[in-house]
N, C-alpha and C positions, 0 to 999 in steps of 0.2 A: 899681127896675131897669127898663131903658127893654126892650120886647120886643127879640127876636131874630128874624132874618128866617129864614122857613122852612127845614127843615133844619139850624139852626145849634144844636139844640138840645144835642147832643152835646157840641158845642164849648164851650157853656156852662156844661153840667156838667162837664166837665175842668177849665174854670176853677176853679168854685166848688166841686169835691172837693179844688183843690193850697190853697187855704185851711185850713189847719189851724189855726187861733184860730178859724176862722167856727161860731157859736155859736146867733145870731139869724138868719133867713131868711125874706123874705117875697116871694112871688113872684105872688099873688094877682093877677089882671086882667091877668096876663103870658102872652101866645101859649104859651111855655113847658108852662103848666100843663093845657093843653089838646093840645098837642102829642106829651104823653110820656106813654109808656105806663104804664100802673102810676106813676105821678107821684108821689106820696106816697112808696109804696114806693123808688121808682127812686132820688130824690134821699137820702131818707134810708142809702138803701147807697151812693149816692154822695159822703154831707159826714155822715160818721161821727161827729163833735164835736157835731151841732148839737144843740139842748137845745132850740128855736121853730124851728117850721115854721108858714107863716103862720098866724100868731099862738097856735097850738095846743103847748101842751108836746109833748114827747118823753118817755114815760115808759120806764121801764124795760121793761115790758112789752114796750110799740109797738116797743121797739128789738130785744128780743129774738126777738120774733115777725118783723119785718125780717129780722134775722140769718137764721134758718131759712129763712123766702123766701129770702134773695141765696144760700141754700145746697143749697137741696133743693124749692122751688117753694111751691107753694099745700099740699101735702100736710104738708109738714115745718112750714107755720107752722100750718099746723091741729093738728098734735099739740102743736106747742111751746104753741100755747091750752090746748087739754085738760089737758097737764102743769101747767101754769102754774094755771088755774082750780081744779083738783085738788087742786094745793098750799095755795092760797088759804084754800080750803073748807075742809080739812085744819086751817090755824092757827086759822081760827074755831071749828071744835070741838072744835078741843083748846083756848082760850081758855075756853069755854062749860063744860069739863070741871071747868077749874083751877077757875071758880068756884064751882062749883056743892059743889066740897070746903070 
């Protein structure tokens, strides 16, 4: 995708949020990425679908922790880590449990 001239970034992302199939995304070496604040975060709560942002998956996690950012800032994706990490921990020792019966 050819850059966007200063300011247009907005415009850009409206575009590429009404893509709803858009799944793949690579915006590397694009003014864009430089441009926008919170970038990572930004587009991913802007193009909900997407599965690759340059060239790095979208996990479940990264999406959820997203979600709390676009809903509640830096505090709400910090806990939704905690929560998340917790739960993690939580399946490995109860894995560790079952086996050890």
């Amino acid at each position: 995708m050819g850059g966007p001239k200063s300011g247009e970034g907005d415009g850009v992302l409206d575009v590429l949020s009404s893509m709803s199939n858009l799944k793949v995304l690579t915006l590397m070496g694009n003014p864009l990425v430089r441009e926008t604040s919170d970038y990572r975060r930004t587009v991913l709560s802007r193009c909900g679908e997407l599965t690759y942002l340059d060239q790095r998956p979208v996990g479940e996690k990264e999406r959820g922790a997203n979600d709390a950012w676009k809903s509640g800032g830096l505090e709400a994706e910090r806990t939704f880590k905690e929560e998340w990490n917790r739960r993690e921990q939580q399946k490995i020792y109860n894995g560790v449990v079952a086996l050890m019966r």
